[in-house]
TILO-314992 format. One record per atom (N, C-alpha, C): residue in one letter; x, z, y. Coordinates in pm, whole numbers, padded with zeros to 5 digits, always signed. Layout:
AXZY...
REM end
This chain:
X+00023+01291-02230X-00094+01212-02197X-00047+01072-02157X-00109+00975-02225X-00045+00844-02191X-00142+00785-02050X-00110+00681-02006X-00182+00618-01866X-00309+00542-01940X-00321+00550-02084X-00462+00480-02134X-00535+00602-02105X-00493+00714-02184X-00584+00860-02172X-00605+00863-02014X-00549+00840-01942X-00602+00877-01808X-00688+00827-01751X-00678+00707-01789X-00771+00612-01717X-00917+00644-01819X-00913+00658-01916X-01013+00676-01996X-01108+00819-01910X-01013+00894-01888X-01083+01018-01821X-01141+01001-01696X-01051+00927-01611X-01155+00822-01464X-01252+00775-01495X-01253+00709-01652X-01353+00618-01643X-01502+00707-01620X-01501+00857-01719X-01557+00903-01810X-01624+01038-01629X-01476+01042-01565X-01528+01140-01434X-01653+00989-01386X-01569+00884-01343X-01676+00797-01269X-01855+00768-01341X-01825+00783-01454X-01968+00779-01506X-02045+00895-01513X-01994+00997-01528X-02076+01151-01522X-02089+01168-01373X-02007+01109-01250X-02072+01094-01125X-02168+01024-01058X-02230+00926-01158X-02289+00850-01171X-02260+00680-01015X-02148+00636-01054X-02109+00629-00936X-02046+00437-01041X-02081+00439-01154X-02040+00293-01222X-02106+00184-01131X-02171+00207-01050X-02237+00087-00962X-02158+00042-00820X-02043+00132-00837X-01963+00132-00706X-01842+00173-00742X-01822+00229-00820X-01643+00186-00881X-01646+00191-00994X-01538+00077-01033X-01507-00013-01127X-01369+00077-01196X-01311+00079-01294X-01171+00125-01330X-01121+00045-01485X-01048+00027-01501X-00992-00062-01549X-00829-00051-01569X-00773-00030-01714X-00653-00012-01702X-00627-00169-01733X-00447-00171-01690X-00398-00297-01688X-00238-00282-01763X-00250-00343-01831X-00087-00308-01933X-00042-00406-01872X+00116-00327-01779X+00168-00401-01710X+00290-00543-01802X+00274-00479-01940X+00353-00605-02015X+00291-00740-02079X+00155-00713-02043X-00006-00832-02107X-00042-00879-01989X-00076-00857-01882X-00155-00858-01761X-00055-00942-01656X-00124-01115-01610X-00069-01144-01500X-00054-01054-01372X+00040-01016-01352X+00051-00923-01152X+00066-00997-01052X+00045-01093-01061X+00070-01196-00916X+00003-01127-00793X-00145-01073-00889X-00201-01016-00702X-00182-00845-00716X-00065-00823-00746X-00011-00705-00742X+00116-00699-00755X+00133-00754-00606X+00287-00740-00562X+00356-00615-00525X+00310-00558-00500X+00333-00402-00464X+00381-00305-00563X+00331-00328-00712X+00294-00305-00827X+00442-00323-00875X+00475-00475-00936X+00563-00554-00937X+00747-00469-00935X+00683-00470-00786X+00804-00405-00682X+00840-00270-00758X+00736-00203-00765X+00787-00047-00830X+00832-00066-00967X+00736-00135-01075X+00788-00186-01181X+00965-00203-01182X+00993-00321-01078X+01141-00342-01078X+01245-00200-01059X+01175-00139-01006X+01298-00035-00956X+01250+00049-01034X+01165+00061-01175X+01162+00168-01249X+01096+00258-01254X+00974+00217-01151X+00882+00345-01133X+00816+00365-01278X+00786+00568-01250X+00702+00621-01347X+00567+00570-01375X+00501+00639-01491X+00370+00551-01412X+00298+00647-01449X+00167+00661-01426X+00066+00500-01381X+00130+00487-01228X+00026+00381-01208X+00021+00341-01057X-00095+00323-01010X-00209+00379-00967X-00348+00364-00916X-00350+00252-00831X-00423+00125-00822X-00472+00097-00703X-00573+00062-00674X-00635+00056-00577X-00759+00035-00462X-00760-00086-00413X-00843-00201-00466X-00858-00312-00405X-00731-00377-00371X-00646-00408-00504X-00488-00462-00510X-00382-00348-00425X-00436-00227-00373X-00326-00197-00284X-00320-00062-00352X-00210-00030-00368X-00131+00133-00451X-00187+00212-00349X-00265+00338-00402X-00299+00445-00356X-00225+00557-00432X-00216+00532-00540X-00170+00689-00574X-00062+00656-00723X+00059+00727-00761X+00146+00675-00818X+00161+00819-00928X+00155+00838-01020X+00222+00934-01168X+00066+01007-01175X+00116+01075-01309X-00013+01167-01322X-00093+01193-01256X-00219+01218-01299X-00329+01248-01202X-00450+01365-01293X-00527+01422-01187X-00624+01452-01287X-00780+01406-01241X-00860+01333-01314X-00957+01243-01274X-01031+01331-01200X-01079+01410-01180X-01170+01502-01106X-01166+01495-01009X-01018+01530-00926X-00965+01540-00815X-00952+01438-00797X-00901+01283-00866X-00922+01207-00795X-01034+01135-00735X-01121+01133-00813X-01234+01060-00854X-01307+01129-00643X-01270+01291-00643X-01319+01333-00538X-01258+01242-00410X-01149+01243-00405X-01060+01169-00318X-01126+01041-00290X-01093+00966-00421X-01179+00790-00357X-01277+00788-00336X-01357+00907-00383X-01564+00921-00312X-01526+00941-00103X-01409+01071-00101X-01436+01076+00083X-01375+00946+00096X-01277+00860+00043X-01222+00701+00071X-01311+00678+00117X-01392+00620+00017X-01478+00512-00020X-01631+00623+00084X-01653+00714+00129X-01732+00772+00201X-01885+00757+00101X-01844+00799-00042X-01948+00798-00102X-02001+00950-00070
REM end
């Protein structure tokens, strides 16, 4: 499963939760995409991290595979949806 398929499946949990009015998802190809406001990002990049890399309002929450369901549950108690 590549980090496009994944995010595709966030996208697809966040819309069957009906929840597109309050989170946004968006993949970012870290070899196209300025990272300036993802320094954090950057950092793992350098030392080789796996990926993906989730983050929350510029800041890394969650780092490698995922499965959207479970996450999607996670950033709803975050986010106290």
């Amino acid at each position: 499963v590549t980090s496009e398929e994944l995010t595709s499946s966030l996208i697809v949990a966040v819309k069957d939760g009906n929840l597109n009015d309050k989170i946004s998802v968006e993949f970012k190809d870290i070899h196209s995409t300025d990272l300036t406001d993802y320094k954090d990002v950057k950092t793992l990049i350098n030392m080789s991290f796996s990926f993906p890399i989730l983050t929350v309002n510029k800041k890394i929450k969650y780092m490698g595979p995922f499965d959207a369901d479970i996450l999607l549950k996670d950033i709803k108690e975050t986010l106290k949806l």
